[in-house]
VOTITI-477864 format. One record per residue (C-alpha): residue in three letters; x, y, z. Coordinates in steps of 0.1 Angstrom, whole numbers, padded with zeros to 4 digits, always signed. Layout:
BEGIN
alaXYZ...
//
This chain:
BEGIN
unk-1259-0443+0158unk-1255-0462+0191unk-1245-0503+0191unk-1240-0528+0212unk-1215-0553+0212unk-1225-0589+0229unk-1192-0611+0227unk-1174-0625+0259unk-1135-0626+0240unk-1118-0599+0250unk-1097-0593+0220unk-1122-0594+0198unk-1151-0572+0216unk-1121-0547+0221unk-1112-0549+0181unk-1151-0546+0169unk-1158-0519+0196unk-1123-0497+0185unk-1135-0499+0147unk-1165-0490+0152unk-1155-0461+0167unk-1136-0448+0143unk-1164-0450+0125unk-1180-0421+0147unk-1207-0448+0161unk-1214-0447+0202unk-1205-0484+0210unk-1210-0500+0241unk-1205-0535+0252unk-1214-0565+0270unk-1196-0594+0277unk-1224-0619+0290unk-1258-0627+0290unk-1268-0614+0315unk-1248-0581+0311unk-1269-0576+0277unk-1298-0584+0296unk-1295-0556+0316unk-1281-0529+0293unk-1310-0538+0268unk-1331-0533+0297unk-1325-0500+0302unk-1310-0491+0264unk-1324-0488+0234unk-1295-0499+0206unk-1296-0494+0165unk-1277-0524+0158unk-1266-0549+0183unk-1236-0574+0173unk-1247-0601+0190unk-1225-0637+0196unk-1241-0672+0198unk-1222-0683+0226unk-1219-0666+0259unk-1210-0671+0295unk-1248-0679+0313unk-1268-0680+0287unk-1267-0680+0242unk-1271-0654+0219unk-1301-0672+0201unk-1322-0675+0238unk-1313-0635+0242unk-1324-0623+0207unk-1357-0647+0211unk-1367-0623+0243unk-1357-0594+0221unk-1382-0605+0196unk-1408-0614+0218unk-1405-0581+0237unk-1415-0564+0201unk-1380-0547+0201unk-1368-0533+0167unk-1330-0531+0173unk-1313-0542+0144unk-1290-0577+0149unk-1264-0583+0132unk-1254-0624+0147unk-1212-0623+0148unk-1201-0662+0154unk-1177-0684+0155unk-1207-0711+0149unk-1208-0710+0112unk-1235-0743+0110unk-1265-0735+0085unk-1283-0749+0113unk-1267-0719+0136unk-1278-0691+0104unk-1309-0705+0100unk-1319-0704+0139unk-1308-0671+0139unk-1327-0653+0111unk-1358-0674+0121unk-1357-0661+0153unk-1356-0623+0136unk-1321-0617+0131unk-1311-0593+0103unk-1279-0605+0089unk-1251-0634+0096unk-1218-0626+0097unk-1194-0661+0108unk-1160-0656+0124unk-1130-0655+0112unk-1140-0618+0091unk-1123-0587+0078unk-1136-0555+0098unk-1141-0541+0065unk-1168-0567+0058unk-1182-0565+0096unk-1187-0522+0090unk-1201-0526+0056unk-1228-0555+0073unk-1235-0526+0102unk-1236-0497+0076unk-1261-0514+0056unk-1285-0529+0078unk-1282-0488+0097unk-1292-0477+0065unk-1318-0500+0062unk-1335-0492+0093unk-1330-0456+0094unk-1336-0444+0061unk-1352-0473+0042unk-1322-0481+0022unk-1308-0450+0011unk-1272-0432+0025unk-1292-0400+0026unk-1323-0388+0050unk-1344-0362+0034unk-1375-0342+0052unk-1384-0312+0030unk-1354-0292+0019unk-1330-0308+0044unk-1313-0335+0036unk-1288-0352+0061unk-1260-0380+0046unk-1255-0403+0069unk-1223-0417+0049unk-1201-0383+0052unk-1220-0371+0079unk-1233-0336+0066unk-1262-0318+0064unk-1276-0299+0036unk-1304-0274+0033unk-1313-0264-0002unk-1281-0284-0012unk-1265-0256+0013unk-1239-0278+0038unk-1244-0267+0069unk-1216-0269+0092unk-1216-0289+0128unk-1201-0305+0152unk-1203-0343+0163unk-1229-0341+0192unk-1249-0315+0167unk-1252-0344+0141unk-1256-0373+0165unk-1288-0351+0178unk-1301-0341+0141unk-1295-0371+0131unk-1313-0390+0159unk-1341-0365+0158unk-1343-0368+0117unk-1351-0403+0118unk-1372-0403+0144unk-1396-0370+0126unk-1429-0364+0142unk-1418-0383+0169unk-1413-0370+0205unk-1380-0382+0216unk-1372-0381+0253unk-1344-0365+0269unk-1328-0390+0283unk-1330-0411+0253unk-1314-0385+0235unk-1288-0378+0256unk-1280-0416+0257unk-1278-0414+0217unk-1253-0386+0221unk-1227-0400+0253unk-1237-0434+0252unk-1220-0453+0286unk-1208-0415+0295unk-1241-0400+0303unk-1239-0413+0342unk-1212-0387+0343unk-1233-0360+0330unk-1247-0342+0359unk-1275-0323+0339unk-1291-0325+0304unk-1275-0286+0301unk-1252-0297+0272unk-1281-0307+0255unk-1300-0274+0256unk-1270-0258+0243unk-1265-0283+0216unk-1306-0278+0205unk-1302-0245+0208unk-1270-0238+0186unk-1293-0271+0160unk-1326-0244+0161unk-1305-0214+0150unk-1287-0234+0119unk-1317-0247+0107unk-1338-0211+0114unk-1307-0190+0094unk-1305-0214+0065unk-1343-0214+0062unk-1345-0248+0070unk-1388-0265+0065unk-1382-0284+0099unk-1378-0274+0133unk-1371-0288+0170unk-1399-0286+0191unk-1389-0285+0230unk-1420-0306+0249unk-1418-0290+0288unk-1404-0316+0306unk-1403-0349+0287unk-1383-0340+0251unk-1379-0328+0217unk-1399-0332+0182unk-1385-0327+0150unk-1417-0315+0125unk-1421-0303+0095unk-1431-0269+0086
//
């Protein structure tokens, strides 16, 4: 799942973005407004961790245009601005959760975790679509309670594609989900072919009721068969 981090302390932003990691999320950051601004521009996000106060601009003017722009990124408000008044203005405005400064990272990755969970899979740890059911807690994938083994870019991209069924996802979005910041260093979308192409035998060999679609030039559909 991909995140963004809004927080203009340096320790801090480095600390959230380094757990998260280890969590096997693609984490990017901003330290400003108007740094967000332009990433969520250009970036769709699953969660963004989004502070009150920031250099040009707040948190609570940022996740207004958010909501006004219809986006559905999850946001999770980290602050050192623990007023009611602050919580209240902040899940008014459409925030999901409220999590004040100072905090234990255990409590700021179970707050991400859940509200992930919440928007991907409507509360559960586990994504099912026929007979394949993905965890997204241990990160494996079953087929006819069958794990199937993969590697880390083959579950980002099932994963991705499993919560987004009968959707067509674009490549670029997809690609974004898999590198994150890294994909201006990808010169072609090649590794994802490769990756799709390992995903479509797995699934085909454990006689998987889903497949990936290709769409000729714009993505990739995961339906049901």
């Amino acid at each position: 799942m991909k995140l963004l981090i809004v927080e203009d302390e340096a320790g801090m932003r480095e600390n959230m973005q380094q757990l998260l990691l280890q969590e096997n999320y693609i984490v990017e950051t901003a330290t400003d407004y108007h740094s967000a601004r332009e990433k969520l521009g250009v970036y769709n996000y699953d969660c963004i961790l989004l502070d009150i106060g920031l250099p040009g601009g707040t948190g609570l003017s940022l996740l207004q245009e958010l909501k006004k722009e219809g986006r559905t990124d999850a946001v999770l408000i980290v602050s050192a601005k623990d007023s009611i008044d602050d919580k209240v203005a902040g899940l008014n405005l459409g925030a999901d959760d409220y999590l004040a400064k100072p905090f234990h990272f255990a409590e700021l990755n179970a707050r991400v975790r859940s509200l992930l969970r919440r928007k991907a899979a409507q509360g559960s740890d586990i994504i099912t679509v026929q007979n394949v059911s993905l965890n997204t807690i241990n990160r494996t994938l079953q087929v006819d309670d069958r794990e199937i083994d993969l590697n880390r870019k083959e579950y980002n991209i099932i994963e991705y594609l499993l919560i987004n069924k009968n959707r067509l996802v674009n490549k670029t979005a997809l690609a974004e989900h898999v590198w994150g910041d890294n994909i201006d260093e990808v010169s072609s979308f090649d590794f994802i072919y490769s990756q799709i192409k390992n995903l479509r035998k797995k699934l085909k060999d454990s006689n998987a009721l889903v497949e990936i679609k290709a769409v000729y030039g714009i993505g990739y559909k995961l339906t049901e068969l």
